[in-house]
N, C-alpha and C positions, 0 to 999 in steps of 0.2 A: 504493500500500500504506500510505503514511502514514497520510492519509485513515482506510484502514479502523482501521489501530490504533488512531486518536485515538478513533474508534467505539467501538473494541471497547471499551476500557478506560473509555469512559464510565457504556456498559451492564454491562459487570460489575465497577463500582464501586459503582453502584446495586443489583446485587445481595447485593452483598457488606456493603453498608450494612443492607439489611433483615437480611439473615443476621445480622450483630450485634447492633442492635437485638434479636432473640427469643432472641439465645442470652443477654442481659440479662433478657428475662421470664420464660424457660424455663431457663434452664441447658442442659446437652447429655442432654437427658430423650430426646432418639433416638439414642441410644446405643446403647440397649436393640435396638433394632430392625433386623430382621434385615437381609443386603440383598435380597432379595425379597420383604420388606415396602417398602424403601424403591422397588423397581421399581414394584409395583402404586401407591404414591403417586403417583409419577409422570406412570405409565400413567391414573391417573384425571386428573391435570391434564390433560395430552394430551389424552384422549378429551373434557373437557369443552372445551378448544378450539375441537377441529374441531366440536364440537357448536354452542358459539357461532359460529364460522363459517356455521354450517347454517341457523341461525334468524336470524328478523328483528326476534321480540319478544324481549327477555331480563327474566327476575323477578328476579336477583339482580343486586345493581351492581357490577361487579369485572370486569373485561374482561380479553382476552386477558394483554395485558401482566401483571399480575400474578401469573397463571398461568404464561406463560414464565419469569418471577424466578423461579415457586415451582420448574419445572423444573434449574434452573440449582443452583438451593441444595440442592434434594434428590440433584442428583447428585452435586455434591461433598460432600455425605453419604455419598453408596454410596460414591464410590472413599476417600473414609478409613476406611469398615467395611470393602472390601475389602482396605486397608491394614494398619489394626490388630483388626478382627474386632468381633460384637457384644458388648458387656458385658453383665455381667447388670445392673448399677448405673450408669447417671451418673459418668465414671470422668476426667472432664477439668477443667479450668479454663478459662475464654472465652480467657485467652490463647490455652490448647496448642491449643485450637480453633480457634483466627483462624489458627496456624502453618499446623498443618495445611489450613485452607482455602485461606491465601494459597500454600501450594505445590503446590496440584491447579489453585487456578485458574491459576498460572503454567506449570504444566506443560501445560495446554491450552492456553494462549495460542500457544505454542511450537507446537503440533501444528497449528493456527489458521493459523499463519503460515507455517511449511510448506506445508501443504495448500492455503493459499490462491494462495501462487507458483507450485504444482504448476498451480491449476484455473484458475487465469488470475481470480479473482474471479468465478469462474460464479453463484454466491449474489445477485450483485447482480441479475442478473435473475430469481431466482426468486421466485415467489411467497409471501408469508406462511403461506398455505395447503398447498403445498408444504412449505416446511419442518417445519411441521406433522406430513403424510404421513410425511415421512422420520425426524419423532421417533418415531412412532409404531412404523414400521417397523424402530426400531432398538430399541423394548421390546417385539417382537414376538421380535427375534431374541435380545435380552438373558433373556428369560423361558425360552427355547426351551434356551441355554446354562444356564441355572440348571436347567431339566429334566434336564439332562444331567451335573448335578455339576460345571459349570467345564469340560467337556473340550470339547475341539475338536478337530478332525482337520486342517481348511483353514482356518479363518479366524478373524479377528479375533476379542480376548478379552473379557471383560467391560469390564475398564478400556477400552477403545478404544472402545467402544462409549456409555459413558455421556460418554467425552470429545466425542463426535461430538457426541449428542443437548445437550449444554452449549453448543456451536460452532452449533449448528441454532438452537436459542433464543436466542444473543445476535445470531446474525442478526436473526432477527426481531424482534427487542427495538429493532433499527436501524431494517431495513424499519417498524414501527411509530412511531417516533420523528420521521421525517423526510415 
């Protein structure tokens, strides 16, 4: 388990680094944004993916990896709009921003590690591809709860879900790395 944390905590330093970086170019200008604006972002990193996945030629230069960061940042986007709601304005400082980010990313690392002592490190043999699948799989079911106002009868809530799809991409951020 060490192992992995030394991992985890490389790759989302690295994302957490880009994430800083923009919120210097930008400010918190997606604030604005709802969080099923911030799914469908997502969802389109995701689908372009598995798409590079699919092809052999690609026209644009930016590979998965960057895509999996963009995942990672966009979702500790949604769980601090699911935290504190959309604004209509820009309504933070890059500090209150980094708090906020440093305590979503910490609260999944926590779930990370849990789950990881639960699955025995199953993730180590999965595929990139795979995980992939299962982000996808989890803004199918994130979109499907947002059709439904938040409610749930059995299962898992929004937050749980983009904590997953965050834990899916810093896997593969590994898988990719090594």
């Amino acid at each position: 388990m060490g192992h992995t944390e030394t991992q985890y905590l490389e790759a989302a330093t690295k994302c957490k680094a880009l994430f800083e970086k923009k919120m210097i170019d930008y400010g918190c200008a997606w604030r604005i944004l709802r969080p099923t604006s911030l799914t469908d972002q997502i969802f389109i990193k995701a689908q372009r993916i598995r798409t590079l996945q699919q092809l052999e030629a690609k026209k644009v230069d930016e590979g998965e990896e960057a895509e999996f960061i963009g995942i990672v940042n966009y979702s500790i986007m949604a769980l601090i709009q699911l935290e504190l709601g959309a604004a209509d304005q820009p309504d933070l400082s890059n500090a209150e921003v980094m708090q906020y980010y440093t305590k979503h990313a910490e609260e999944t690392q926590v779930l990370m590690e849990r789950k990881n002592h639960d699955y025995g490190e199953a993730w180590r043999d999965m595929r990139v591809s795979s995980l992939t699948d299962l982000i996808l799989q989890k803004l199918l079911r994130v979109k499907q709860i947002e059709n439904n106002k938040g409610k749930t009868i059995v299962s898992e809530g929004l937050e749980a879900n983009y904590q997953d799809m965050i834990n899916y991409a810093l896997f593969a951020l590994i898988h990719l790395n090594n």
